[in-house]
C-alpha positions as CSV (number, residue, x, y, z in Angstrom):
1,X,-4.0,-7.6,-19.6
2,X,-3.7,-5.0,-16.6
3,X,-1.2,-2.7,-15.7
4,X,-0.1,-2.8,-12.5
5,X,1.1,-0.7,-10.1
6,X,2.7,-2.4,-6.4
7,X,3.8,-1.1,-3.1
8,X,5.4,-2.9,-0.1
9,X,7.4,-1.2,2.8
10,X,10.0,-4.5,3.1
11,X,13.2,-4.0,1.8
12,X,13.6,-7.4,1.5
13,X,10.5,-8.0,-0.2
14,X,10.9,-4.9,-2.3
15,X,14.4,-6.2,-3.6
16,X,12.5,-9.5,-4.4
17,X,9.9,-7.7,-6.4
18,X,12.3,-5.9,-9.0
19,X,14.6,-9.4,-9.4
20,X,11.0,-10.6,-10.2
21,X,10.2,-8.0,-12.4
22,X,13.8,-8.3,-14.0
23,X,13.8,-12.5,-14.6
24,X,10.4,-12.1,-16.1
25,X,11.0,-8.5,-18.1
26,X,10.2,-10.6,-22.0
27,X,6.8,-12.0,-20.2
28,X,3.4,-9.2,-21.4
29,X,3.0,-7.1,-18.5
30,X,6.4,-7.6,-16.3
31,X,8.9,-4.6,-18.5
32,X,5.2,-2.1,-17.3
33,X,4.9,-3.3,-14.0
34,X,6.0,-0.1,-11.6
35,X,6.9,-0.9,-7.7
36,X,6.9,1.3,-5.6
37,X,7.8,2.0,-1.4
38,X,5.6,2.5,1.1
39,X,2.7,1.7,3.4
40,X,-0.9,1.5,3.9
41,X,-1.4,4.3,6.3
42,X,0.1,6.8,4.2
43,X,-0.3,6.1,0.3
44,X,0.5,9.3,-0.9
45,X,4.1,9.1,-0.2
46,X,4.5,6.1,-2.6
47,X,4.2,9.1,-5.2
48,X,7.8,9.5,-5.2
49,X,8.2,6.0,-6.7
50,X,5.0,5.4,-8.5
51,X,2.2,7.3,-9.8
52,X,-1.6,6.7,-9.1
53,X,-3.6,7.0,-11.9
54,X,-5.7,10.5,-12.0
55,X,-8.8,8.1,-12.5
56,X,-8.7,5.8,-9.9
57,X,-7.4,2.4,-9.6
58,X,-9.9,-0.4,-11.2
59,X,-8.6,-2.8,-8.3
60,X,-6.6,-3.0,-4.9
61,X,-5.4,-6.4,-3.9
62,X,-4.3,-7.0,-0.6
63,X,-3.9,-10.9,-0.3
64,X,-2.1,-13.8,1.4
65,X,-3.7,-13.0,5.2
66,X,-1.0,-9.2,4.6
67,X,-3.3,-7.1,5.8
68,X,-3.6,-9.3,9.3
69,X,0.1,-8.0,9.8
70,X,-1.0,-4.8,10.7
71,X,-1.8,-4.2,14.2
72,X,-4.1,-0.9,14.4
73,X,-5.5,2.2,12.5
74,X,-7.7,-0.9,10.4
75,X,-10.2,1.7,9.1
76,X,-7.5,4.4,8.3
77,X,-6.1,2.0,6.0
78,X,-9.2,0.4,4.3
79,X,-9.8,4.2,3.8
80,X,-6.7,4.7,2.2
81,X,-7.6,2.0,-0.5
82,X,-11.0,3.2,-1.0
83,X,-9.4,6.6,-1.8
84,X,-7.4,5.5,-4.8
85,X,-10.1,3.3,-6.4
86,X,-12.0,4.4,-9.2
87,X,-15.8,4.6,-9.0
88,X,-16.4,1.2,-9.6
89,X,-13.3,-0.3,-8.8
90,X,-13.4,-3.5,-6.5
91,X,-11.2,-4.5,-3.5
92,X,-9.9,-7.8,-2.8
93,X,-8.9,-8.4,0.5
94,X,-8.5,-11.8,3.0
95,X,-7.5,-13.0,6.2
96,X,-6.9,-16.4,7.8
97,X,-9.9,-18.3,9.6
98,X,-9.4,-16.2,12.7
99,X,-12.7,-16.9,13.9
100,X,-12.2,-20.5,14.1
101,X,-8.6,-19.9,15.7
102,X,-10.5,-17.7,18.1
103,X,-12.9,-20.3,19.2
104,X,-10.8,-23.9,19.0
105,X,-7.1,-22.4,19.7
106,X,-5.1,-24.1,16.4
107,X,-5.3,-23.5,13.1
108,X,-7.6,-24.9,10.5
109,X,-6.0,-26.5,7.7
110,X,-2.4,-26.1,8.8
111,X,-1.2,-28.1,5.8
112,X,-3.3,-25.9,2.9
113,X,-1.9,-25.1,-0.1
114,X,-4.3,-22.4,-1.1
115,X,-1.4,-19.5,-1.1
116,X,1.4,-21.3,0.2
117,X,2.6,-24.2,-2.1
118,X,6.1,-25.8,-0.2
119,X,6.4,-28.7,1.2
120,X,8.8,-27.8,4.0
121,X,6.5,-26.9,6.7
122,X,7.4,-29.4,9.5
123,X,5.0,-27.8,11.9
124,X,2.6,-24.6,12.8
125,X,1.5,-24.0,16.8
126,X,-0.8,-21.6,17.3
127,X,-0.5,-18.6,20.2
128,X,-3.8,-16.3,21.2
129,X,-2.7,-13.4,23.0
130,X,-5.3,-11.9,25.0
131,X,-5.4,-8.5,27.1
132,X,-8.1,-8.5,29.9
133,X,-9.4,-11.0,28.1
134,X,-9.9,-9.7,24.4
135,X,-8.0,-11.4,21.4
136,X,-4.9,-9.0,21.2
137,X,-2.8,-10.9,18.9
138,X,-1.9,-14.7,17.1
139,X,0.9,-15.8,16.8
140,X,1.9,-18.8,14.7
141,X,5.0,-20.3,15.1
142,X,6.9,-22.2,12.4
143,X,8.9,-25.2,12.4
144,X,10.6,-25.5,8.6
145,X,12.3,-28.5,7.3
146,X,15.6,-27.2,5.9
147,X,17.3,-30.3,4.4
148,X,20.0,-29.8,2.1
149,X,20.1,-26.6,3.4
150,X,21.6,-27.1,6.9
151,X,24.9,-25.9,8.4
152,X,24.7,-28.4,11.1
153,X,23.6,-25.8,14.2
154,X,19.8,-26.3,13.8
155,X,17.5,-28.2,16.3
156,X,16.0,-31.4,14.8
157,X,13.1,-33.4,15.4
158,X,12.3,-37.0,14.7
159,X,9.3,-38.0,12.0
160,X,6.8,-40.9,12.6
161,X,9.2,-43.1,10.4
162,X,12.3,-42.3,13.1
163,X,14.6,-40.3,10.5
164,X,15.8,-36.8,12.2
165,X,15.2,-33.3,10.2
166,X,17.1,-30.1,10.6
167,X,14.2,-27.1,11.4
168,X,14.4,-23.5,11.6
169,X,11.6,-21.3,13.9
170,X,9.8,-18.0,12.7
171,X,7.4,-16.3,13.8
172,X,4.6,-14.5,12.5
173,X,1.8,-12.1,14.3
174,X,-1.3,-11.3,13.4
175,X,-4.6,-9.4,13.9
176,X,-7.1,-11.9,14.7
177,X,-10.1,-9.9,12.3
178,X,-13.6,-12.0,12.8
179,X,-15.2,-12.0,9.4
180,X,-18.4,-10.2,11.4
181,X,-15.6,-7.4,12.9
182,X,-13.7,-6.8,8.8
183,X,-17.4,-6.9,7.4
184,X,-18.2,-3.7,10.1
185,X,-14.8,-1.9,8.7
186,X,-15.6,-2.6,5.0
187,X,-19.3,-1.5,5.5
188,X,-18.3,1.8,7.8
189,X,-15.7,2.9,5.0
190,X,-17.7,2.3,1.6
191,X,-21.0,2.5,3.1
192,X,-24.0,-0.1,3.2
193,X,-24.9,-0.1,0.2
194,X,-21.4,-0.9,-1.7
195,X,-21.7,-4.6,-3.8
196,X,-20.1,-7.0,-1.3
197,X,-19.8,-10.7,-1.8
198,X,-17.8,-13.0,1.0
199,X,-16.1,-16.1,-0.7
200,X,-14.0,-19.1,1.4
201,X,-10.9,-20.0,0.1
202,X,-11.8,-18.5,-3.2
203,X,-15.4,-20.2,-3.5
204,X,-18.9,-19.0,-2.7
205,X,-19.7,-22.1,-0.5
206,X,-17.2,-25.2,0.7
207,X,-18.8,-28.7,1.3
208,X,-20.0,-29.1,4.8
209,X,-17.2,-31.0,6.3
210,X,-14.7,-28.7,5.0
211,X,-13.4,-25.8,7.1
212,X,-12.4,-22.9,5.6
213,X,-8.9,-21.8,5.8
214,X,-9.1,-17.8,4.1
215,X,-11.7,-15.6,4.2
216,X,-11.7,-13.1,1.1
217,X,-14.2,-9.8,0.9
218,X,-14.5,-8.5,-2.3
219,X,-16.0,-5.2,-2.2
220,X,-16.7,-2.7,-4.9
221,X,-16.8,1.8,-4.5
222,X,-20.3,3.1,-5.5
């Protein structure tokens, strides 16, 4: 097993973390697990909650398209990460198909299950924000099917059989990172000669017809 150390600067996600932690304290691994507060720009501060280990961290994982959420300083962070690995020490990171967003304007594989496993996804549309003409920003925009959860005040729409749903809207915004554009960052913070391998949706190669939804770099410190 591994012990692991997590941060997160969401209340909300932080509060979900230690219930987490707290259901699953019996389970190897949960009763050790330390969480911590903070953010990627600034990992030091999280050493009022957690400590890092004087050695180095064997891995930082960063997945389910997170670090996308994070508008600028790219390299700043990616620094930050490189600084508490261990000489060795690998970093798993991903991001969503932006390239392919980029180019066609909707997203590949809107129904994947790779990360997200619900059924309640009624529908995604996909935004590109540009500024004088450079990607700036995605945006997808969620339609989720809340039956049985409904008060009665939603908006609904009508399915290909003719039955209404209830649906609540989010939003989410993103960073659209090219592969070509997160390979430069990785490459300019643990140099050129770092162990890299590039994998889609978790494999070295998909079938031809299939499009890949994440992009994952796995990187290792020299």
């Amino acid at each position: 097993g591994f012990n692991v150390n997590s941060i997160d600067a969401s209340d909300r996600m932080l509060k979900y973390a230690h219930k987490t932690r707290w259901e699953r304290r019996k389970d190897p691994g949960f009763d050790d697990w330390k969480i911590g507060e903070g953010n990627w720009l600034d990992l030091t501060k999280v050493e009022d909650t957690i400590t890092h280990p004087e050695s180095g961290y064997d891995a930082v994982i960063c997945l389910g398209n997170s670090f996308a959420h994070l508008p600028s300083q790219h390299n700043k962070a990616i620094s930050n990460f490189y600084n508490v690995l261990s000489p060795g020490g690998i970093l798993l990171i991903d991001h969503r198909n932006f390239d392919y967003i980029l180019e066609h304007g909707v997203l590949p594989n809107s129904n994947s299950k790779l990360y997200y496993q619900g059924d309640r996804i009624h529908k995604i549309s996909t935004s590109v924000i540009r500024i004088d003409n450079i990607p700036s920003r995605i945006e997808l925009n969620y339609e989720i099917d809340v039956s049985g959860f409904s008060d009665g005040s939603e908006e609904r729409r009508k399915l290909d059989d003719g039955t209404e749903i209830p649906v609540e809207q989010f939003q989410l915004s993103y960073y659209p990172h090219t592969v070509a554009g997160f390979q430069g960052i990785l490459r300019e913070v643990f140099g050129e000669k770092a162990r890299y391998t590039l994998l889609k949706d978790w494999l070295p190669e998909l079938e031809k017809e299939e499009i890949t939804s994440y992009y994952i770099h796995v990187i290792q410190k020299l």
